[in-house]
Steps between C-alpha positions, in 0.01 A plus 500: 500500500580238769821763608274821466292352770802347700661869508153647611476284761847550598460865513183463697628290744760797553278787528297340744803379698611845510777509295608695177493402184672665154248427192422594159251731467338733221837764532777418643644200744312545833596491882176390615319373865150511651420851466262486858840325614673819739830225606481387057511858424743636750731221362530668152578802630775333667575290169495813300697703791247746421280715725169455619409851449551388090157354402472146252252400275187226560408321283074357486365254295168739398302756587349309771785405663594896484165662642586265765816667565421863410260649705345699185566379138443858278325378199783673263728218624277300370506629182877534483504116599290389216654722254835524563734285259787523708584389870425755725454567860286704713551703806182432707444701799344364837605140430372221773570162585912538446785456656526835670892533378365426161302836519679837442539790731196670341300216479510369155555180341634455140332192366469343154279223327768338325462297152731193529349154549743401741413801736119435436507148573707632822286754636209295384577213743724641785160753482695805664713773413881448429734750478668568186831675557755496231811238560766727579679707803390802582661793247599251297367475150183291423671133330378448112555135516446220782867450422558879611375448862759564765653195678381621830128517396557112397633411785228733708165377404343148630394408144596534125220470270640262213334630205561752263846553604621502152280771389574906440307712764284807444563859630308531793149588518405853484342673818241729514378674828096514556342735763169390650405896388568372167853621421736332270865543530771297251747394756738282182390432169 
């Protein structure tokens, strides 16, 4: 327990210094920063030499955190939260409070309520959004194993998370697009 809370802190101490971190979360190994961060965020896009126009995930600790961050919260993603078994993220349209390079051309945000207590106990305490983008370069496929991650993205991001490094990841989440007209689009399973 004592280095749980030493590697939150850590992590913390990062996101609100501005920096990036790479962490566990309920997927895959994450690329993550201060998601109301514009400088955090436009460093990932450099890390993952990828382009801004290419939208990342958010992750939020509950459906608080999110109606804070999405100007309307349809009640079906509501539903899908509770009763989904597997991760998945939402497209949200009209989202507020962001870094504005963080929100895509059409303004939507994909964000997900992830179930990990690492990324709980994160989001929890640092008590903003943090972008969860997976840990490798841009076209490149999506690593299945800390162990996977690309030598650049080490030696890219401020902070390592040292837990769970040992441990098989997911697929990623699946994404599902919701219109505020109520519209539901499958965008991956």
């Amino acid at each position: 327990m004592k280095k749980f809370n030493t590697e939150l802190k850590n992590t913390i101490d990062t996101l609100k210094s501005g920096g990036i971190i790479l962490y566990p979360t309920d997927t895959v190994w994450g690329i993550g920063c201060d998601a109301t961060n514009i400088d955090a965020v436009k460093k990932i896009y450099q890390l993952k030499q990828r382009e801004e126009t290419k939208s990342m995930i958010c992750l939020v600790v509950d459906d608080r955190m999110l109606k804070k961050h999405v100007e309307i919260v349809p009640q079906v993603a509501l539903d899908i939260i509770d009763l989904t078994e597997n991760p998945t993220t939402i497209i949200y349209e009209n989202p507020k409070g962001l870094a504005e390079n963080l929100i895509s051309n059409d303004n939507t945000i994909a964000i997900r309520i992830p179930d990990d207590e690492f990324c709980f106990q994160l989001l929890r305490k640092f008590n903003s959004p943090i972008v969860s983008t997976s840990a490798n370069i841009g076209g490149q496929p999506t690593p299945n194993s800390f162990k996977e991650i690309p030598q650049e993205i080490l030696k890219g991001v401020d902070y390592i998370v040292n837990l769970h490094q040992d441990k098989k990841t997911q697929k990623p989440s699946s994404i599902i697009k919701l219109n505020t007209d109520g519209l539901v689009k499958i965008i991956r399973e």
